[in-house]
N, C-alpha and C positions, 0 to 999 in steps of 0.2 A: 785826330783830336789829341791835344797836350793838355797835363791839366795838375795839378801837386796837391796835394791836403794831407795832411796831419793827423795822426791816430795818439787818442793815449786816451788812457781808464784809470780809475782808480788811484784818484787824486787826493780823495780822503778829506777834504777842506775842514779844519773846524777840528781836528786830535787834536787837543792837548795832551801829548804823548807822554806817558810818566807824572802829569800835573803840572809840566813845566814850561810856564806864559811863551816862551820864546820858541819852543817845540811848535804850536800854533801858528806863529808868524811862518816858521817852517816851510810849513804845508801849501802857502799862501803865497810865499816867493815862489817856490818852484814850479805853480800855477803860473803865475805873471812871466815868469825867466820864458814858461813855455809859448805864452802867449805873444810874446815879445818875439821869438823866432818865428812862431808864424809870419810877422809881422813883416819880418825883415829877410823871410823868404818868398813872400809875397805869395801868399799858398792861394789856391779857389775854395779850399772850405777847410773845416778842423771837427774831425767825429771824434763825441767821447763817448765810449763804449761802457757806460756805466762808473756809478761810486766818486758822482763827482763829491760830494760830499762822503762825513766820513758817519754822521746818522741821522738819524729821519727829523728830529726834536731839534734844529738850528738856535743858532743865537744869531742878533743882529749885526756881528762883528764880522761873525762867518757867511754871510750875505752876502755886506758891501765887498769884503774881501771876492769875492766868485765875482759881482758885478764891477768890480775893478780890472778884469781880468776881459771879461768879457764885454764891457762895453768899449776899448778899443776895436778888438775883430769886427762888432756892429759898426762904428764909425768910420771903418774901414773896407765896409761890404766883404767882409769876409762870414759867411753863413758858419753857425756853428751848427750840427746837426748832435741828440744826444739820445741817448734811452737811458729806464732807469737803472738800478743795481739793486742788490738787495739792501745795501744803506740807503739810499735814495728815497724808499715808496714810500708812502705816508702810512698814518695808521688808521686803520680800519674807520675807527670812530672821526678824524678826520676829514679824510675823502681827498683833498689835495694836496700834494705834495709840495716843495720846495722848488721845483725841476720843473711843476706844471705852471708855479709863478714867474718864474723866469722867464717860461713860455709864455704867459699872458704877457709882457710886460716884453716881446719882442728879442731877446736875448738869445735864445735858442730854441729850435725847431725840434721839438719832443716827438719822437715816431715810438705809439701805441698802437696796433692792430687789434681793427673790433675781432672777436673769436665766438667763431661758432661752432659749438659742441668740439671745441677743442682745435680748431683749425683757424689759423691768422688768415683774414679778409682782405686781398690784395687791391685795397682801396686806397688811393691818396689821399696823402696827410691836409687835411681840412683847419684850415686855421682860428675859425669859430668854433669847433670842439675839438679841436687840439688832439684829433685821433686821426689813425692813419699810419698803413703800413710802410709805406715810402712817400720819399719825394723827390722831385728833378731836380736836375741841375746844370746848367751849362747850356739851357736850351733844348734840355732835355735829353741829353746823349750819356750823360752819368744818370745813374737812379741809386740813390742810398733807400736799402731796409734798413727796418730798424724791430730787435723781437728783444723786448726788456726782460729781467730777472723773473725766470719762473718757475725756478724752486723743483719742485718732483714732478711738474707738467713737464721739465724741458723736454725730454727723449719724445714723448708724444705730439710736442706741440714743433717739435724740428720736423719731425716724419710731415705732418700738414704743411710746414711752412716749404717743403720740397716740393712738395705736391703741385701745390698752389702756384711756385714761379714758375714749373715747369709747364703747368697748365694753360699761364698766358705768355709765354716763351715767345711765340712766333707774333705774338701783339706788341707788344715791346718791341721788337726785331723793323717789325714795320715801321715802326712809331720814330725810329732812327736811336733806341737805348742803342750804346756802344757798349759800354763798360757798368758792372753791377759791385756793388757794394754790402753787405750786409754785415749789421753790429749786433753783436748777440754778449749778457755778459753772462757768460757761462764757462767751464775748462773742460778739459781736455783728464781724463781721468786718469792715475798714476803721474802725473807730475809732479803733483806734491804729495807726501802720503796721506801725510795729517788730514786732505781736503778731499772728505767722501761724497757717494754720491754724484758725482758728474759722469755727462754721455762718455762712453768710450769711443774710441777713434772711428770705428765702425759706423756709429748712430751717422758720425759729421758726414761721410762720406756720401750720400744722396745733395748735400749741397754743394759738392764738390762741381757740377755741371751744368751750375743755377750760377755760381759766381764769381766773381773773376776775385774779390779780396773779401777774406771775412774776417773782421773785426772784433777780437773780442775783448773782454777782460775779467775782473771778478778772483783768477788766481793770482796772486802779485809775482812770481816768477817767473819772467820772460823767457819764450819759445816760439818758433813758427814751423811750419812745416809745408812742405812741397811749392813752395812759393804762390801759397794762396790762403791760408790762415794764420794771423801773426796776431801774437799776446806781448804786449809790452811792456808788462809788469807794473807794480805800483811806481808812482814817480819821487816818492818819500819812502824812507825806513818804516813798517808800521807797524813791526816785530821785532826780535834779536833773529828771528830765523832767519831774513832777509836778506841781514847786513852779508851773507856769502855771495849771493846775486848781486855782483858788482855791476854788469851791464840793465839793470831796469831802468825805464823812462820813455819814452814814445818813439812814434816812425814817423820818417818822413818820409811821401810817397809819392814818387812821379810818373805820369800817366802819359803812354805814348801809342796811341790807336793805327798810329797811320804807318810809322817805322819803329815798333820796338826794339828792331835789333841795336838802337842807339845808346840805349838802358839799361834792358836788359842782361840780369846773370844766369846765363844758362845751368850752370851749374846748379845754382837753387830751384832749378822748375821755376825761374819765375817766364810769365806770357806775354804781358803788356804793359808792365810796372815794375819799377824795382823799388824795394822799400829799403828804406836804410836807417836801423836802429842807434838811436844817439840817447850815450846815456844824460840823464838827467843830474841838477847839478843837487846834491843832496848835504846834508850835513853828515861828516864821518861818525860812525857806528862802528865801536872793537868791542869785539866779543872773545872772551877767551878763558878754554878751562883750565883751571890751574886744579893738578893732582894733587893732593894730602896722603897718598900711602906711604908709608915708610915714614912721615912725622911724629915724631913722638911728645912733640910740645907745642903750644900755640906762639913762641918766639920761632921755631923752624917754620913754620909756615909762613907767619911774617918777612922772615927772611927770603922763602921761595917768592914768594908776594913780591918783593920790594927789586928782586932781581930780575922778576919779568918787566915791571916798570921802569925799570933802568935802562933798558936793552929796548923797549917799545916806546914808550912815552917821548923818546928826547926827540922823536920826529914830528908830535903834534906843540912842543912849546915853541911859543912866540909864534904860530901861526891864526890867520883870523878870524876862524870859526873852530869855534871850543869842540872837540868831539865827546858823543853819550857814548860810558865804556860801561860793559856787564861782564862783570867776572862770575864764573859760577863752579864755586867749590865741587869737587865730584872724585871718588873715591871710598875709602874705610880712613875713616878718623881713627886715630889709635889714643886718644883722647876726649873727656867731655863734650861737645860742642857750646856747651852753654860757657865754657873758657875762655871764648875766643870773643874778642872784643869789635863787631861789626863796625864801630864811630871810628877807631881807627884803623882800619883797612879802609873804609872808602875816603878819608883823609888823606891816605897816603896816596891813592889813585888820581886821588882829585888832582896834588898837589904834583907829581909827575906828568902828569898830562894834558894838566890845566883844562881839568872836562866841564862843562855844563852841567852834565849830572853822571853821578855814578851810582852802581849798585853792586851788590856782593848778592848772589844767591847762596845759597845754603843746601848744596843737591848732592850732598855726603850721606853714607851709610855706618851705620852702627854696626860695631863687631856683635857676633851673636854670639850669645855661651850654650856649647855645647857642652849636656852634663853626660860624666860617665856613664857606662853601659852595665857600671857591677853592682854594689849594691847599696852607690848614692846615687841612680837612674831616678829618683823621686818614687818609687813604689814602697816603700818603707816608711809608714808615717814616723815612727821613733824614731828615723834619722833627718826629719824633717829640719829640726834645728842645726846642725851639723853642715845637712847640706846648704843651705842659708849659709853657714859660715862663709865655706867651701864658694861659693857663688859672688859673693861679694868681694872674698878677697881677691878671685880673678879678675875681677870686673873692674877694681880700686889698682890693679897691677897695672892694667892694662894705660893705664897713665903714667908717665914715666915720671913724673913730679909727686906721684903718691906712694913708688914702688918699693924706695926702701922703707919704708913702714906699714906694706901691705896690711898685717898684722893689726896692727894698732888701729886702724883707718878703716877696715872692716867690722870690727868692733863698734866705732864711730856710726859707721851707717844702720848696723843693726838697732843701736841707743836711739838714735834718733828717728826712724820707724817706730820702735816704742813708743817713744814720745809724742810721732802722730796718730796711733792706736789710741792712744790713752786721751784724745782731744786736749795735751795740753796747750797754754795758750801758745801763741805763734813768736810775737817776740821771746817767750823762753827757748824756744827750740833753736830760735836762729843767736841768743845768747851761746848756749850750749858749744852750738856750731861754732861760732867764734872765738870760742874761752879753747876747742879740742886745737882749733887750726892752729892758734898761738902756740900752747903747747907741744903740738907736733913737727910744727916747722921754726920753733925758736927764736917766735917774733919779739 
């Protein structure tokens, strides 16, 4: 038997990533682009392995978009087979989902296994209730599972779902099943760190001899292992975490029962299929930290700023898709933060790289004041004002535009602490402030 189809998860349909209209469209292309190679590789089916959407609550944009994508493969007999994700499921008060309309509506073959006391029922997917563990394919000699997002049940509800193929193993065998497939969205634990909670490698391994590809998705970082479980990551940026996963986007995968050895790569343990991960085509995503230690004014950092721009940026102008850049400050400030002027830092981003959208995070540290050990350590209430002096003036040093009048500028912030002790009004105090600044810097 020969036979190709298509893995990808985690499509997200429907981010508007950052709030921005064209982020959306985004998500949308890179559906279609994928559905467009099925097309024109003439595949026998396309699983999506959870998260076709990107949350449960759709809008009508985010719909026709999925149903534009997919009523080619329909008009093309190409089966989509799908499960849900945890974006996907509906909500409780609901009852149906998004996934299960599509499936009313002929688009894609939804596999739900009914469960009992915790164990998925290896009954075929019934197309009047729309449940059902698997279904055939090809005459019956492919079988895709299908075990949708299930949260703190997975590890238990995997162990059953082993059980179960193993159980009717030699019925299937007879029945003429070649090749098994199962989609599960679930990871792979330690792959990402941030993302807790998932089987360890251990749990996977009882399905390890139930089937021949398993499917999955749910973590967006692309990985596979032993040439029988492969995650193909998200097929859009849906983080800054991401954008380092250059290779995310689907598999394409071809099925050879009768002479693998024409396909397959031994080298990856793969059996009877080689799959082959093609990245997807995505909009660029630069992420990048820029250090502030050793600044001593918000015009030097501007400057560090404007030199990484220089050196980076001249490779996305005059190119046709705008790229989203996130710079994200990190270090010790050795100045205010409230100095530094956010509108022009992502102006200047915007205007070297010609981006779509930019942002500046703000993931800098404050210097701490460490007070002496003798005898302004704060145990002395009588030196309580004193060391107040003592505190401020380090703190007002600690900027190199306030430095040469530490003095005086200390003074200043102590007056003006006063002045909010004392609730006066608020325009006087920022008068105040105004009339010392002139004064001191000899405006």
């Amino acid at each position: 038997m020969r036979a190709s189809f298509i893995h990808v998860a985690d499509t997200h349909l429907g981010y508007e990533q950052y709030g921005v209209r064209e982020r959306f469209n985004d998500f949308s292309r890179t559906f279609w682009e994928i559905t467009d190679d099925a097309l024109k590789r003439r595949v026998d089916f396309v699983v999506i392995a959870g998260d076709l959407f990107n949350k449960r609550a759709i809008d009508a944009q985010t719909l026709i978009h999925a149903i534009e994508g997919l009523k080619k493969l329909k008009a093309n007999n190409i089966p989509v087979i799908a499960i849900e994700g945890n974006h996907d499921r509906s909500y409780y008060r609901d009852g149906v989902s998004w996934l299960q309309f599509l499936c009313y509506q002929g688009f894609i073959i939804l596999l739900a296994p009914t469960m009992r006391e915790g164990v998925p029922q290896m009954t075929a997917w019934d197309s009047q209730t729309m449940l059902g563990a698997y279904t055939d394919l090809l005459e019956g000699r492919i079988r895709v599972y299908g075990l949708p997002w299930q949260g703190a049940a997975t590890v238990r509800t995997m162990e059953g779902m082993a059980q179960s193929m193993e159980t009717i193993r030699e019925e299937e065998d007879a029945q003429g099943v070649e090749y098994r497939l199962l989609m599960m969205h679930t990871g792979v634990e330690g792959i990402v760190a941030r993302v807790q909670g998932l089987p360890s490698m251990a749990h996977f391994q009882p399905l390890h001899s139930c089937v021949d590809y398993l499917a999955l998705g749910h973590v967006h970082k692309p990985y596979e292992f032993e040439g029988w479980m492969y995650n193909p990551g998200s097929t859009e940026t849906c983080g800054a975490e991401e954008a380092q996963w250059e290779d995310r986007g689907y598999y394409y995968v071809e099925i050879d029962t009768d002479t693998p050895e024409r396909i397959i790569d031994s080298e990856r343990k793969e059996r009877v299929h080689h799959a082959e991960h093609i990245q997807s085509k995505r909009r660029p995503f630069v992420r990048h930290n820029l250090r502030v230690d050793g600044l001593t004014e918000p015009e030097a950092l501007y400057a560090r700023l404007e030199d990484y721009c220089q050196r980076e940026g001249i490779s996305y102008q005059g190119t046709e898709v705008q790229p989203l850049v996130l710079v994200q400050l990190t270090g010790t400030l050795a100045f205010d933060a409230g100095a530094l002027d956010p509108a022009r830092m992502e102006e200047m981003v915007r205007n070297y790289f010609q981006a779509l959208y930019v942002r500046i995070d703000n993931n800098t540290n404050d210097q701490d004041y460490e007070p002496d050990e003798g005898e302004f350590d704060g145990s002395n209430r009588s030196l309580w004002h004193e060391l107040e002096r003592r505190i401020f003036e380090e703190l007002v040093a600690r900027d190199s535009r306030y430095l040469p009048a530490k003095e005086q500028w200390s003074g200043v912030v102590a007056e003006l602490k006063q002045s909010a002790l004392e609730q006066q009004d608020p325009a006087v105090i920022a008068q105040l402030l105004r009339n010392k600044r002139a004064e001191l810097f000899n405006l």
